[in-house]
N, C-alpha and C positions, 0 to 999 in steps of 0.2 A: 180609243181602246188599244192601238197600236203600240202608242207610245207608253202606256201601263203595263202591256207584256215586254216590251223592253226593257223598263226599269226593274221589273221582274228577274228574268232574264241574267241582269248583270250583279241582279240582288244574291242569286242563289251562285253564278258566280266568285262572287268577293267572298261567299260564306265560305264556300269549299276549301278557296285557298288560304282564310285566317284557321277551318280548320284543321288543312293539311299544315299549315304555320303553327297552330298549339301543340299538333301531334309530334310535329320535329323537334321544339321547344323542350316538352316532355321528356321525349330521347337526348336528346341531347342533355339535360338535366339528369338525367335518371344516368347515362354512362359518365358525367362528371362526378356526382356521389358515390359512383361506385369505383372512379377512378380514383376519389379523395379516400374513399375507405380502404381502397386495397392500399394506398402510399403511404397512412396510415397506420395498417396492420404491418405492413414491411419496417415502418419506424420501432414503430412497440416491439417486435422481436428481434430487429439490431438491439434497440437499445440492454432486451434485459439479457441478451447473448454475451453482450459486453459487461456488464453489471456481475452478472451472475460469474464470469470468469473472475476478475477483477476482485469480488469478495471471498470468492473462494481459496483464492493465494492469500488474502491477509489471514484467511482462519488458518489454514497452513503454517503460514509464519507462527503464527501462534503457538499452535500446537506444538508446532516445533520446540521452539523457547521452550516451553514446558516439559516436554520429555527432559528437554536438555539439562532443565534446571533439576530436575530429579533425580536425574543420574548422577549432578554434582553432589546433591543431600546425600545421596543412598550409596553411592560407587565409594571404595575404601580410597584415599586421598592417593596412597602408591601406586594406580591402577591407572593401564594406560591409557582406556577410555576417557577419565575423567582428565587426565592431562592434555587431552586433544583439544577440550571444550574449555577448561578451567580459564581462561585467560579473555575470557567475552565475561564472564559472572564476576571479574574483578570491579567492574566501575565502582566499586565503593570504597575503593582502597583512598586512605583519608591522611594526608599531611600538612603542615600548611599552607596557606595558600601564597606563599611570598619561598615554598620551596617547589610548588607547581610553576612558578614561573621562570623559576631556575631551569627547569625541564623544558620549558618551552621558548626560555631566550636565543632571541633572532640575531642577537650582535654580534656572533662569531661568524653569520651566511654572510659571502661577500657579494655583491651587483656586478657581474662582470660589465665593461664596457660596451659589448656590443648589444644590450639588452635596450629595447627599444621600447617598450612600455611606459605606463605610465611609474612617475614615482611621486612617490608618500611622506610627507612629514607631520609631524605628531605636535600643536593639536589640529587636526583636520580641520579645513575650509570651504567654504562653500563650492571656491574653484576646484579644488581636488576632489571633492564628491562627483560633480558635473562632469568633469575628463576621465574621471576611474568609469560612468556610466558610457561616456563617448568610445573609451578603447575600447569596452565588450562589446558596443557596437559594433564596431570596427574588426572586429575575432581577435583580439591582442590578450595576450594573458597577464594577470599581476604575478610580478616576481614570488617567488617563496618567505624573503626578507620580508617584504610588506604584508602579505598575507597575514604572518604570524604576528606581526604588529601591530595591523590594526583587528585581529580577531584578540591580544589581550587587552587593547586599548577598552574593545567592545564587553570581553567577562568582565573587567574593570566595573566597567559602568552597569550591568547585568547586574551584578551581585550589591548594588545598593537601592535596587529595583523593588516594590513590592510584588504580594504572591497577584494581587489584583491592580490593573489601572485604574486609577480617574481620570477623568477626561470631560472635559468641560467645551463648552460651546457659547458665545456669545453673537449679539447683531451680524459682526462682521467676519463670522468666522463657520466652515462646512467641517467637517471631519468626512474625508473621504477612506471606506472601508474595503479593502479587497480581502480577497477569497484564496482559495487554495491555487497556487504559481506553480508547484511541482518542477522545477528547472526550466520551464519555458520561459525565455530570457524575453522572447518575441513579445507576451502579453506585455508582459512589464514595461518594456518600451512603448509599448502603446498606449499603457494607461498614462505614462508621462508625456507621451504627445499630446495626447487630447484634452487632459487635467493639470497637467505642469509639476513641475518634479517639488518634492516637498519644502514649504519655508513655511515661514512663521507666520505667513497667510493661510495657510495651505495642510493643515496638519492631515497625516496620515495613520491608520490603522490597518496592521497585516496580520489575515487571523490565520496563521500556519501554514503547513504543510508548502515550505519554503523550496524541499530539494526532493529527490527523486524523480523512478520516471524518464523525466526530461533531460537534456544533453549539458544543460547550463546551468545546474545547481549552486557549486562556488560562488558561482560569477552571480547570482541573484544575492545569494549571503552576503557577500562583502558589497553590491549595491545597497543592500538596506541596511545593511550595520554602519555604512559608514556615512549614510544619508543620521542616521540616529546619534552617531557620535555628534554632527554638527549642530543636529535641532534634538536635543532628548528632553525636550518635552513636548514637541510638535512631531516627533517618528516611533509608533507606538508597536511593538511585536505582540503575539501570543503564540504560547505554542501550540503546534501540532501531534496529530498522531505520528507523524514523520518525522516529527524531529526527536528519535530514537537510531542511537548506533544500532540495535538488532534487528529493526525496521529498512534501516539503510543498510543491510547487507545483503537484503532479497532485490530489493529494488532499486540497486542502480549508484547510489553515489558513494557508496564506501568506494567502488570501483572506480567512477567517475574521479574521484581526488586523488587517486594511487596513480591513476593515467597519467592526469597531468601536473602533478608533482612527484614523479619519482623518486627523488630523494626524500624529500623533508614530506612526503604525503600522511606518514605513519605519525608524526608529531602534529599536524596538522589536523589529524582527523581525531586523535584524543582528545583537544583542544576545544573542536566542537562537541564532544560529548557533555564538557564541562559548561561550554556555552550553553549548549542544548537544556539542559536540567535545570541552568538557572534565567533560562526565559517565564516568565509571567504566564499564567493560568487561566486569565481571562483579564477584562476591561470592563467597562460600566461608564457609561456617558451621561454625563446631567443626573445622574445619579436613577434617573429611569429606562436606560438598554443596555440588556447586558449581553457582548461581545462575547463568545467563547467557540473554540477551536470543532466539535463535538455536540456536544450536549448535554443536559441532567439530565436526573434520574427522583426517584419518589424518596432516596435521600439525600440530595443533595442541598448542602449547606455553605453559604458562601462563608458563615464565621469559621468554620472548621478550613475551609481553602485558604483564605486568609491567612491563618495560625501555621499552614504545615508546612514544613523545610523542602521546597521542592526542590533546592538540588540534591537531595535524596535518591531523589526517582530520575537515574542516569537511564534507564528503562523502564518503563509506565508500565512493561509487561509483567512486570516479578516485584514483588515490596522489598523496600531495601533490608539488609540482614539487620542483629542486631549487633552490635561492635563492642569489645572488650577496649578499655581504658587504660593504657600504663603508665605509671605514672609518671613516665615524661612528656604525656600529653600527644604520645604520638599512638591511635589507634592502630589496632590490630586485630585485619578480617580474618576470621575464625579457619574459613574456608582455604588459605596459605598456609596456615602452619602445620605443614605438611610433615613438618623434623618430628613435632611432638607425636603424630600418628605413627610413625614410622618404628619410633620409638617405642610405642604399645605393644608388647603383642598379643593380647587380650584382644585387640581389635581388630589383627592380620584377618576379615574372612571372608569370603569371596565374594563378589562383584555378584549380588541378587539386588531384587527388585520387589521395595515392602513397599508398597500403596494402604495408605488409612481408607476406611469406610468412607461414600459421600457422606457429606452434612446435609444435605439441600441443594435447592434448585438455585438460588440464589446466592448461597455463600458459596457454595464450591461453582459455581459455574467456572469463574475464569481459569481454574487450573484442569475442565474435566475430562480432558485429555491425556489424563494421567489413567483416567478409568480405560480407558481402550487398551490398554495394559495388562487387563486383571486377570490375563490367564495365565499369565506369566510372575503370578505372586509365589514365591517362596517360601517366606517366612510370614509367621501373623504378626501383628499387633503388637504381643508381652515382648517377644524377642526386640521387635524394633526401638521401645518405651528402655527394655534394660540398655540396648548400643546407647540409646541416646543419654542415661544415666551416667554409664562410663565415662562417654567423649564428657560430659561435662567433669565429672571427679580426676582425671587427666588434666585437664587444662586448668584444672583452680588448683592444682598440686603445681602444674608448672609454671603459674603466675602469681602464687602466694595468695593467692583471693580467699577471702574466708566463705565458708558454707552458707552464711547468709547472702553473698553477694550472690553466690551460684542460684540459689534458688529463684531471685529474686530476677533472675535472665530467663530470657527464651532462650531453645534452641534453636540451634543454626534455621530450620527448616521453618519456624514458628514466628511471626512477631509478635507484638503485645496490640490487644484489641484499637487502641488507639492509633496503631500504624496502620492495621488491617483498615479503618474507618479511611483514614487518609486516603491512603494504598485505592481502594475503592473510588473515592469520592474522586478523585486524579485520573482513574481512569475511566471513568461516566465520561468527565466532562473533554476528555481528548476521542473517547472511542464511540458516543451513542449517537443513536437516527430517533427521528421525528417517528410516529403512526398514527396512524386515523382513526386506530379505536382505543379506548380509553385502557387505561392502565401500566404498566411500567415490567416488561419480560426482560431477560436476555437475550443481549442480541446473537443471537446463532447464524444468521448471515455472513459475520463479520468474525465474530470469535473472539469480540472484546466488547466493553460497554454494553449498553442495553436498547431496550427500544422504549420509549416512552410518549402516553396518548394525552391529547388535550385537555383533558383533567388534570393531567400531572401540571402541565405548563401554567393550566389558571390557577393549580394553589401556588405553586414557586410564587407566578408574579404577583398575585394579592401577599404573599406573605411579607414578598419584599416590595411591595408597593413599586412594583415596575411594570413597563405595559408594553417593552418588545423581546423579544430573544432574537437575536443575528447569528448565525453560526453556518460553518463552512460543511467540509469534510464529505461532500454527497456532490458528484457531477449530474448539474441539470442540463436539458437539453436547450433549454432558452438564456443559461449562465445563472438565474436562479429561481425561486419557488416560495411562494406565501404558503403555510398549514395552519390549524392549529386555530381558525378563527383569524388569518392574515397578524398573528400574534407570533408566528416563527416563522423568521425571513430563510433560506437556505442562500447562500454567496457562493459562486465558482468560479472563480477565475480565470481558468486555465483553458481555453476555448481549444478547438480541434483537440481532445484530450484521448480518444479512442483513435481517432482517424480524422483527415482532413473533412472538415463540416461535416462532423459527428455531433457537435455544441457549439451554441455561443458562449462567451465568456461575459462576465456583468462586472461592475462594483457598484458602491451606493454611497452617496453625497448625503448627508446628514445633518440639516441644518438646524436650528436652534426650536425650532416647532420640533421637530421628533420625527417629523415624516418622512421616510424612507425614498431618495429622490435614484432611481436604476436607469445606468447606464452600460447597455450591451453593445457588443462588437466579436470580432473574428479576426483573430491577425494573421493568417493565413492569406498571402492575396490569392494563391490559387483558388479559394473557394468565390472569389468574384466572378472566375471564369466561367465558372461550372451553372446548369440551369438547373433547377430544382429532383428535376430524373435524374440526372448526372451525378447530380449531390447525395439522393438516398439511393442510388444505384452503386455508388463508390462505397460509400457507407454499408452497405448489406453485403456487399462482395468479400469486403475485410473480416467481417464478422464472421460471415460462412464460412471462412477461412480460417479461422482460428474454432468454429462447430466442429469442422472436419476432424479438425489437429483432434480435440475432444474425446470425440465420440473412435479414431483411431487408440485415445491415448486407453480407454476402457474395451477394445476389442475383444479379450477373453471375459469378462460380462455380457457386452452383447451378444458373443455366438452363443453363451449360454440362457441368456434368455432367447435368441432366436428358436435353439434348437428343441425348447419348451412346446413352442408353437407348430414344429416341424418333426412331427412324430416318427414319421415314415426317412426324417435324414435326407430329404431330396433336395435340400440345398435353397427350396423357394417358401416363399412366405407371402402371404397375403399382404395387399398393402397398410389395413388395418391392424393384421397382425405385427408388422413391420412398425408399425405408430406405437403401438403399445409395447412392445418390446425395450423402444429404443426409449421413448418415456418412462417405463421400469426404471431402467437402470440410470438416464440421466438427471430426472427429477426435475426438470428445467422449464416444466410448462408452456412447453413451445409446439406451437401449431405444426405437428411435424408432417401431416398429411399435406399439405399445402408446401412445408420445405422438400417433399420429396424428388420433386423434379431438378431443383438447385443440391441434393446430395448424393444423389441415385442417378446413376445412369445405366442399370446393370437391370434393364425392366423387359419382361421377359412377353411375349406374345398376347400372353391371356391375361396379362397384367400384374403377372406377382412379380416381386423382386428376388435375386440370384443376391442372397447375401454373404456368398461365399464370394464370388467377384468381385464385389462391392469392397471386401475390405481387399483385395487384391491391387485395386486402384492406388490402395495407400503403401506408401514406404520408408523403412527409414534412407535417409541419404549417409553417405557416407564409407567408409573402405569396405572393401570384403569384411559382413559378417555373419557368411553362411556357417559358420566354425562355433559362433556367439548364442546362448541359449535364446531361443526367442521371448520364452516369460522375462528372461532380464533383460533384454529390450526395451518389451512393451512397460516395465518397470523402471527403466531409463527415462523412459522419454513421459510417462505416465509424471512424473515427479523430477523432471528438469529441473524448477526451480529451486525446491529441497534439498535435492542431490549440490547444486550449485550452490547453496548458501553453508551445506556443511564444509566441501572444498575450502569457501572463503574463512571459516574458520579455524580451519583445521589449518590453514595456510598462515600461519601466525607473521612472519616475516614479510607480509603481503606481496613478496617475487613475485605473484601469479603462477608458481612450481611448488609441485607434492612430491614427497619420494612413493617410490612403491609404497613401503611401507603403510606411509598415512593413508595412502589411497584405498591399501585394502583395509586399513581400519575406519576408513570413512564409510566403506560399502558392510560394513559391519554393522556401523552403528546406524546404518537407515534399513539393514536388514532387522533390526531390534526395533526401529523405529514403526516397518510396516508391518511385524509380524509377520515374516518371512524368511524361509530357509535362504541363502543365497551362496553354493557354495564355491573355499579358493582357487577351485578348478576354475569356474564360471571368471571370478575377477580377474585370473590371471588372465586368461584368455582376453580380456577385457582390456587390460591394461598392454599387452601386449601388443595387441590390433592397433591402440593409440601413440607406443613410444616407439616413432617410426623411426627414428635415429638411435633407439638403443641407447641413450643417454641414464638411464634408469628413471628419469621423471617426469611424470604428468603436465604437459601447460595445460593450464584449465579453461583459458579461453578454445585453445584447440580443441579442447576435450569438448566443451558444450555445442561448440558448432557441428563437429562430425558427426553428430546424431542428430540430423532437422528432417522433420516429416516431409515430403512433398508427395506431393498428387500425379503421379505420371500423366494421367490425360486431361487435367485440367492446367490451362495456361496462368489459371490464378492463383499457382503455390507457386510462383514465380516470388511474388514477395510485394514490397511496400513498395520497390523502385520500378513495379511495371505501370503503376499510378504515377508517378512522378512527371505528368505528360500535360500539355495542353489540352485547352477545352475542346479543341477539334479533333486530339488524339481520341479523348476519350467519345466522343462521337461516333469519330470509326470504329470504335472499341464495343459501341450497344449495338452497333451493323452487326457485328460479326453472330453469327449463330452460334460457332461455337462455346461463346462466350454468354 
């Protein structure tokens, strides 16, 4: 009996502690799910923090383009406005092409001797491909002689390119595919460490978006052109939505080439626009995947891409004009002949603004940025239809054209359905995203191309008897992404592309089955250092940081939606009210109750927020400008970018210097732009507080920098270089509380 109450005894026991051991289990389980959910939800709203910034600047761009290009149609050609702008709407100016290269010959730059780079002879070799990729290694720059050398060497070979590749695959042979590079020179190096730089074993496909962004745009162009000059049929381009001169003036490499070629930057960079327009539209392997930059739409046609002239479309954002004929075969853009205007005076009359009726949701989408305009219409319709009658019976008097030629043209502002189709069709497949639900919208996200759902994708590929779409143009967080029924691949290349281990980067090996073989990576080593906290902890912090800037840059919206909620003007707000306020006006679908503690430190006893403090915390940096209206400020910095891409245009000589003048005609035409008074009291003051030396002119780099938000109490508007730190910095960095 003894020995039965014992084993008893030690029965009940073992039980207590397996169930004090399931009950730890449990917790312990239940605080890892809810540590993976909350790391999780931290991911999902970095990510769509950065997304939602990121698209909102390309609709921007947009926009912008469009006003601009409307003010060219509608502004009388003597009119200073349109002079500011007129010289970005030329890319169609049309001569031959053996007089473009008079323009752009390199044999009068001489190589000084102390130039240590690499140098170039024509036709390119294996050897010099492999040393031109070792000196960007290495931070060495190509000469300006070379560059221009082998960027004609490369339109040379462009221009007997079709509008589509083929591209074949046999036993012994992969086609490996990368994704969008955006000037990180780092990725690129790495896909050729780990996959081997291109030969005729080896063949490559790069689907766009080549420069921007990133610090080493050039330096990627002239690796892949000149890898393709040696193997052009093994080194395959397509373009991007990037590879756009009006595209590369917001973001980054118009600049980037003016830096480092000061001289010769300006011939240099027309050069690629020429390039740019006559890169190929998409690819097709084995005759069943089709490669493209973007995406289709519900009409997209590949016989029609085929057929269209795409060095046309030096800008995907505007269809090209239509062009008069003289008969020495040398065109002549409508929008220059400025003498015969001037000439008129029928048509001396002032600088207003006629907008036609929308069409639809569809045809007029990509210009409808012109509607945001419409209180500012002047004139209707009859008057706009007779100016447009005139300018043509002027120009057929001044050209000899007979009345049927005339009739049988567009006007300037119009092309003929057949271009519009192109025009369209080009820019689906540079500008559109993937959706989950079926059907084919505009993309309003983005402010170009559309969005199109897995129905669309199954008729495309039965119509054309193919069974994958690969396309770039969308940063994934794992480098890429199957939709669509794993029937559309999404490619990103460009890893740490928000921030250091923000993404990985992928490409895909492509072998004679058809199956998609993905390879990811990170070429950041810093991101080896870091432990998975550290990583979406670096990650969220950047992000926040650029919310802040945000929700600063809209601060007379939100005090008035605050003050909706704050009847009484006491300055506090509910924290709920505080949610929905700041969701009002930001639209961003972000968990803001949860970010309140990462934006809010202004939290008062009984739990409401002081959102009078709150924006107190933020400021601009930069000289005394208590003198400076504050709305044009907050309208500064509101539209940084815009304001900085007019500057870049308006800067025709690309010095990086405005006169006054321009400058207050530049704050003119984005007071036109935003539908805002802005007046010359306010600019001068403006321009004054900037020209610290009295020289009378604007540097515009100075200019952009002397207005940067910073966070007085927060140590993380410090910038990108207080990350710049070891894995053990940042360690001490999650200690600190204040942080």
């Amino acid at each position: 009996m003894g020995c039965g109450v014992s084993k008893s005894n030690q029965f009940h026991k073992h039980s207590r502690k397996a169930v004090t051991t399931i009950r730890a289990a449990v917790l312990i389980q239940r605080w890892y799910r809810q540590y993976v959910a909350r790391t999780e939800m931290r991911r999902r709203y970095t990510w769509h923090i950065f997304q939602s910034i990121e698209y909102s600047g390309e609709q921007a761009q947009i926009k912008l383009y469009n006003f601009l290009g409307y003010l060219m149609d509608n502004f009388t050609p003597s009119s200073t406005e349109r002079n500011l702008i007129s010289h970005i709407f030329r890319e169609n100016d049309v001569c031959w092409d053996t007089e473009w290269e008079r323009y752009f010959c390199y044999k009068n730059i001489e190589v000084p001797e102390v130039y240590s780079g690499p140098h170039l002879t024509f036709p390119l070799t294996v050897e010099q491909a492999v040393g031109l990729l070792e000196a960007f290694r290495n931070k060495k720059q190509l000469h300006s002689r070379y560059v221009l050398e082998l960027l004609l060497e490369t339109w040379k070979l462009l221009r007997l390119l079709p509008n589509i590749n083929r591209i074949s695959t046999c036993q012994s042979k992969e086609v490996t595919i990368c994704g969008d590079l955006h000037g990180q020179l780092e990725d690129l190096l790495l896909i050729f460490y780990k996959n081997g730089t291109p030969s005729l074993e080896k063949p490559y496909l790069f689907n766009g978006d080549f420069v921007d962004r990133g610090k080493d745009s050039i330096e990627i162009l002239l690796i892949l052109f000149s890898f393709m000059l040696v193997y052009p049929c093994d080194v395959y381009l397509n373009r991007g939505n990037h590879e756009d001169h009006i595209i590369n003036l917001r973001y980054g490499f118009t600049k980037e080439v003016l830096t480092k070629y000061k001289i010769h930057g300006k011939r240099i960079l027309k050069l690629l626009q020429k390039i740019f327009s006559w890169l190929p539209l998409a690819s097709v392997i084995d005759q069943k995947v089709l490669v493209l930059h973007g995406g289709i739409s519900d009409s997209t046609d590949l016989g029609v891409l085929a057929k269209a002239n795409r060095h046309n479309y030096v800008s995907a954002l505007r269809p090209p004009k239509r062009r008069n004929h003289s008969p020495a075969a040398m065109s002549i853009d409508i929008d220059m002949d400025n003498e015969l205007w001037s000439a008129s005076k029928i048509l001396q009359r002032r600088a207003s603004f006629t907008y036609p009726e929308p069409l639809g949701p569809r045809d007029c989408f990509h210009n409808r940025s012109l509607q945001d305009f419409s209180t500012r219409i002047k004139a209707n319709m009859e008057n706009e239809l007779d100016s447009s009658k005139k300018k043509e019976n002027i120009l057929a008097a001044a050209l000899n054209r007979s009345q049927h030629e005339i009739l049988s043209k567009s006007t300037d502002s119009v092309s003929s359905d057949t271009t519009k189709d192109e025009w369209r069709q080009i820019l689906d497949v540079l500008w559109s995203d993937p959706m989950n639900q079926d059907g084919c919208t505009p993309n309003e996200v983005r402010g170009g191309g559309c969005y199109w759902g897995p129905d669309i994708t199954e008729d495309f590929l039965n119509r054309n008897n193919m069974q994958l779409i690969i396309r770039s143009h969308e940063c994934k967080q794992e480098g890429y992404e199957f939709c669509h029924n794993r029937k559309v691949l999404t490619l990103f290349s460009a890893s740490n592309y928000y921030d250091v281990g923000s993404n990985r980067g992928a490409y895909v090996k492509l072998g004679p089955d058809l199956v998609p073989y993905v390879i990811q990576y990170q070429a950041s080593s810093m991101t080896r250092e870091l432990t998975a906290r550290q990583s979406v902890g670096r990650t969220e912090r950047s992000a926040l940081k650029v919310l802040r800037e945000q929700l600063f840059a809209h601060k007379s919206d939100l005090l008035c939606a605050f003050k909706k909620f704050d009847s009484k003007n006491t300055g506090l707000v509910s924290l709920n009210d505080w949610a929905s306020a700041v969701e009002s006006v930001m639209h961003l679908n972000l968990p803001w109750r949860t970010l309140r503690c990462q934006l809010v430190a202004c939290k008062t006893a009984d739990g409401t927020i002081d959102y009078c403090d709150w924006f107190n915390e933020l400021a601009i940096k930069g000289p005394n400008t208590d003198h400076i209206d504050q709305s044009l400020l907050e309208t500064l910095y509101r539209h940084r970018s815009t304001l900085e891409t007019i500057f870049r245009i308006v800067d025709t000589d690309n010095s990086g210097f405005i006169s006054m003048e321009d400058f207050r005609q530049t704050w003119k035409l984005l007071s036109v732009y935003l539908k805002m008074e802005i007046t010359d009291e306010d600019i001068c003051n403006l321009a004054v507080t900037i020209d610290s030396n009295q020289d009378g002119s604007i540097d515009i780099d100075e200019f952009m920098e002397a207005f940067r938000l910073t966070d007085k109490k927060s140590r993380l508007e410090r910038g990108r270089s207080m990350f710049m730190g070891t894995a053990s910095d940042l360690t001490k960095l999650e200690d600190d509380p204040s942080v």
